[in-house]
N, C-alpha and C positions, 0 to 999 in steps of 0.2 A: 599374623602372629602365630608363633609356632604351639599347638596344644601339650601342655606338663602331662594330661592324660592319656594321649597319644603317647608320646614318647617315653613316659611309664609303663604304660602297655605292651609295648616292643620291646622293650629292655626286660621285660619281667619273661615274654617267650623266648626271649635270645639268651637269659639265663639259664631257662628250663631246656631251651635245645642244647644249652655248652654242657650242662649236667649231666644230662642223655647221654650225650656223647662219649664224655671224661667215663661215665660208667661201661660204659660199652669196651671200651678200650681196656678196662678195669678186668672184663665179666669174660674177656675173647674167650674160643674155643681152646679146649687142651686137649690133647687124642693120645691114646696109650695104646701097643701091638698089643693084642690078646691071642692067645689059643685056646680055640674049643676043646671039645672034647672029641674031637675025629683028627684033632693035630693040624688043624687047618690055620692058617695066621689071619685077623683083621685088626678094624682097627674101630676101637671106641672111643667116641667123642662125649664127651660129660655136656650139661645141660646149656640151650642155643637159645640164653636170654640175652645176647651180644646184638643176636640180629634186630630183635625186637626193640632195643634199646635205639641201636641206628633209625629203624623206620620210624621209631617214635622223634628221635631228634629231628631227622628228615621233615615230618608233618606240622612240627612246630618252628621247624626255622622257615620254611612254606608260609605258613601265615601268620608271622613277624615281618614277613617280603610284600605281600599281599595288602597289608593293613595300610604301608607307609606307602606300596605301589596305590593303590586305593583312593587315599585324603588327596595323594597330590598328583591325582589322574595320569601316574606314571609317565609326566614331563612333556609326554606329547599333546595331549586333549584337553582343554579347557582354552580358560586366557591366555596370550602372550604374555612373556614378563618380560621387562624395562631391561634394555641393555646397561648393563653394569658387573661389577665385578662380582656381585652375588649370583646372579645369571650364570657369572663362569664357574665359579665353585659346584654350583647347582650341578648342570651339565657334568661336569669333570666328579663329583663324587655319585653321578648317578650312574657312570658309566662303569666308576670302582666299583662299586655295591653288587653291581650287576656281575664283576668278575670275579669278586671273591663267592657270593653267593653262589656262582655255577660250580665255583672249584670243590666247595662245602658241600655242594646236597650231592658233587660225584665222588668225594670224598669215603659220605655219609650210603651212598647206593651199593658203590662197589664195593666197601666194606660189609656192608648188611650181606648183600650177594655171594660173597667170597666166604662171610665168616657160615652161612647156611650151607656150603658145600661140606658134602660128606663124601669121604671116599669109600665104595659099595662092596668090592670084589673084594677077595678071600684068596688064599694060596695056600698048599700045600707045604712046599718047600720055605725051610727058615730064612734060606740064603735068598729067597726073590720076595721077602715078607712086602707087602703092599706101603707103599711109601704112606703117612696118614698125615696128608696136608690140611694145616692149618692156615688163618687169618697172618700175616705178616706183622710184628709191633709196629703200630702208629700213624694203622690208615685213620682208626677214627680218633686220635691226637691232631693229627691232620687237619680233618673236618672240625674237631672244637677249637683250633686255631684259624680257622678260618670264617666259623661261625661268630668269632668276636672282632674279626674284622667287619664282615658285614653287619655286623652290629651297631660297629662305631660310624664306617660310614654311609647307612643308611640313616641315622639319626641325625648325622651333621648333613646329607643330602635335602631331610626335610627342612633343617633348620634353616641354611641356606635357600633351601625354597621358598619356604614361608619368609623371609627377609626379601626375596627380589620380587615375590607375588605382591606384596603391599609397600612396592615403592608408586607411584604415580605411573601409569601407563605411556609408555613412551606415544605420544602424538604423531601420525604420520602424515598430517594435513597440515603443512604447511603451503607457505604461495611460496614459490620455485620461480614461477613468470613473471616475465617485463607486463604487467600492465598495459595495455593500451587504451587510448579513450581521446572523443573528437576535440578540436580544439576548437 
C-alpha cells in the first residue's frame, strides 16, 4: 500500500522546487551598457538571486527523486513483483520520471550556469560596445514544467509500485515434468 506521507512529502518538495523555479525565471539577470568615467563601455548586471534560486530548485527536486528512488529501492533491488499490468505501469512510469527528471535538473544547471555568467571586458570604442549577454526567457520555465511532470510521474510510479509489490508473488516452482515412478 502506497504511504499518504510519502507521497505528501514529495509533492510538498516538487512544489517548493516549481516555486524556485517559476521565481528564478521571474528574478533572471538584466544588464545595461555603462560608461565609466575614462569613456570606456561595459556592462552591468543587477543582483544574481536567479542563480541561487535554480541551484536551490535543483537540490530539492534531487531529493523529492531520492526519497520515492529510496522507499522503492529504485525498481531494481529488493523483491520481484508479480507479472501484471501494474508491473508494466511501474516500469514504464519509472523510466518517464527518470526522463523528465534529467531534462529538469539540465534545465535547472544550465540555466543557473548561464544566468551566473557575466561578461568581463570593457572597450573604448562605442561602435564595438561589449555585447552583455544575458540568460534566454524560459530555460527555467522549462525546468518548472518539467519539474511537474516528474512530479506527477514519480508519484504515480510509486503508486503503481506499491499496487504490483503487494500483489501475491508470482510462484516459480511449479512441476513442469512427466513424473515417473515404478510400476
Amino acid at each position: 500500500m502506497a504511504s499518504s506521507l510519502l507521497l505528501v512529502a514529495v509533492l510538498v518538495l516538487d512544489l517548493i522546487a516549481f516555486g524556485l523555479s517559476v521565481t528564478a525565471e521571474q528574478r533572471r539577470n538584466t544588464a545595461t551598457l555603462i560608461q565609466d568615467t575614462e569613456g570606456r563601455m561595459y556592462c552591468q548586471y543587477d543582483s544574481d538571486i536567479a542563480t541561487s534560486l535554480g541551484v536551490g530548485s535543483f537540490f530539492v527536486l534531487v531529493a523529492s527523486q531520492v526519497m520515492i528512488m529510496i522507499v522503492t529501492r529504485c525498481l531494481c533491488c529488493g523483491k520481484a513483483m508479480s507479472p501484471s499490468g501494474s508491473r508494466s505501469w511501474a516500469i514504464f512510469l519509472f523510466i518517464t520520471s527518470w526522463v523528465t527528471f534529467i531534462i529538469a535538473v539540465s534545465c535547472l544547471v544550465a540555466g543557473s550556469v548561464r544566468n551566473a555568467y557575466h561578461t568581463k571586458y570593457r572597450t573604448l570604442l562605442k561602435e564595438m560596445a561589449p555585447s552583455c549577454e544575458i540568460l534566454r526567457k524560459g530555460v527555467f520555465g522549462a525546468g518548472a514544467s518539467f519539474i511537474v511532470l516528474t512530479g506527477i510521474f514519480s508519484e504515480l510510479y510509486y503508486v503503481t509500485f506499491s499496487k504490483a509489490s503487494n500483489n501475491a508473488p508470482y510462484s516459480y516452482a511449479r512441476d513442469t515434468g512427466v513424473r515417473m515412478r515404478n510400476m
